[in-house]
N, C-alpha and C positions, 0 to 999 in steps of 0.2 A: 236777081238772086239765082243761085245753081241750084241743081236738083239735086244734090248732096244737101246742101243748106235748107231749101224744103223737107227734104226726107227725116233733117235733124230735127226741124222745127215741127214736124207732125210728130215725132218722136215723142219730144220733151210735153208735147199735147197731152198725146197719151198718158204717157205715164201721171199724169195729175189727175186721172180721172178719179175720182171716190170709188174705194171697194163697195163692190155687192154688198145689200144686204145679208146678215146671216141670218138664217134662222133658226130659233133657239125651243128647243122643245119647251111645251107647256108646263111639263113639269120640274124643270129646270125653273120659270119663271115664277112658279108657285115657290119652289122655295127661297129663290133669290127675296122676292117681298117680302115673307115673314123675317127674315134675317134684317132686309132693308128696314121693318117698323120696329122690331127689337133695339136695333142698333140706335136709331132714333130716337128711341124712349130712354136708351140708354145717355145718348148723349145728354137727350132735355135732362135728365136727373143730373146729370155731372154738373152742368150749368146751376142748376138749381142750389147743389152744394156748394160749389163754388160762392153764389152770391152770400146761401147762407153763412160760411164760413169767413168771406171779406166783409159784408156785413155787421157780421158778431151776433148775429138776429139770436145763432143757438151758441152754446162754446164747444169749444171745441174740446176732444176726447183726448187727442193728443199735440198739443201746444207746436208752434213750427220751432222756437227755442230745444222744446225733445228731441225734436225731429231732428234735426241739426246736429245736438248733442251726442245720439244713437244712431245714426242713420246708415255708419261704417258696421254696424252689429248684423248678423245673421238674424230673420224674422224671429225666430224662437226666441234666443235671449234680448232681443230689442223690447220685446211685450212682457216678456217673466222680471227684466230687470224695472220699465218703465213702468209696467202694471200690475205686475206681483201675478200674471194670467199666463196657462197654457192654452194659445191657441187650437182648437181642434174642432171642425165641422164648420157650419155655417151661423150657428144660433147663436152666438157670442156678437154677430153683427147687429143682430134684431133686439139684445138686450141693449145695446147703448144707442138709440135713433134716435134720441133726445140730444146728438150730439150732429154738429154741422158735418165734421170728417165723415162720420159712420154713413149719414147719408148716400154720401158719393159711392161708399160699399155697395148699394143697392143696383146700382147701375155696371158695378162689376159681375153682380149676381146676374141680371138684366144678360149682358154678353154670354157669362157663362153658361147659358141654357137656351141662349140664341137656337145654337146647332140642334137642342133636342125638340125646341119647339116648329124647325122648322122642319124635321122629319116627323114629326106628328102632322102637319100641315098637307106631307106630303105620305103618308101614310092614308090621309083620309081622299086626298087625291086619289090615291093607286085605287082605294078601296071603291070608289063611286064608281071609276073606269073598267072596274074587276083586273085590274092590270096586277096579277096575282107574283110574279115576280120584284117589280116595284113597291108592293106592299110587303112580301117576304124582307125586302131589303132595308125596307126604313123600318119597319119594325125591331128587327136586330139592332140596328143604325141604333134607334131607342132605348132598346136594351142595354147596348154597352156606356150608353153614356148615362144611363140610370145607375148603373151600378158603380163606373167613375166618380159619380155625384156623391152617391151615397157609400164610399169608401169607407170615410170618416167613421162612420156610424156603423158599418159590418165591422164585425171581430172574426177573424179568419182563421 
């Protein structure tokens, strides 16, 4: 073998080697987890709908026959024409849980408040740390996703 041929073959060595570890701040990690168990919980409730729904165990709110029928409709008149309902806020999911579909809602709720629960997470991090910056930020961070939340429900 040449020494060009060596020098190729340490080459191709190298470059296979595994990148570094990186190291991920702590509180990057704190909040990754609360997102990671949220989403989790999220999914098990999906799952759980799901079975309730192929099951029949609950009925369903809204039939896959509707579904099919309206499915081409914008949300608003998909619900006002299937349900005689204007969608608005979140409370309308908690009135129908007796039904399989609505179930699987919870789990949409579950994601949607993934991000503020895991800036509360991280919030109470900054706070133990006194890392008075990082808690300035998830604080806000909370703030605006509170009031995102609670749009529905402010009259502006």
């Amino acid at each position: 073998m040449s020494s060009i041929e060596v020098k190729i073959e340490e080459k191709k060595i190298e470059e296979k080697k595994p990148p570094e570890a990186i190291e991920v701040p702590k509180e990057y990690r704190v909040y990754a987890r609360v997102i990671e168990i949220m989403t989790g919980i999220a999914v098990a409730i999906m799952v759980l709908s799901l079975i309730l729904y192929g099951s029949h165990a609950l009925p369903p709110y809204v039939t896959l026959a509707e579904i099919v029928k309206y499915w081409k409709l914008a949300s608003t008149k998909f619900w006002m024409i299937l349900k005689g309902i204007r969608i608005h806020g979140y409370d309308w999911i908690f009135a129908h849980l007796a039904h399989a579909d609505m179930v699987g809602m919870i789990s949409v709720l579950f994601l949607a408040t993934a991000c503020f629960v895991g800036n509360v997470g991280l919030a109470i991090y900054a706070a133990m740390r006194r890392d008075v910056p990082l808690l300035m930020f998830a604080v806000i961070e909370c703030i605006i996703l509170l009031i995102g939340y609670l749009k529905p429900y402010i009259i502006l």
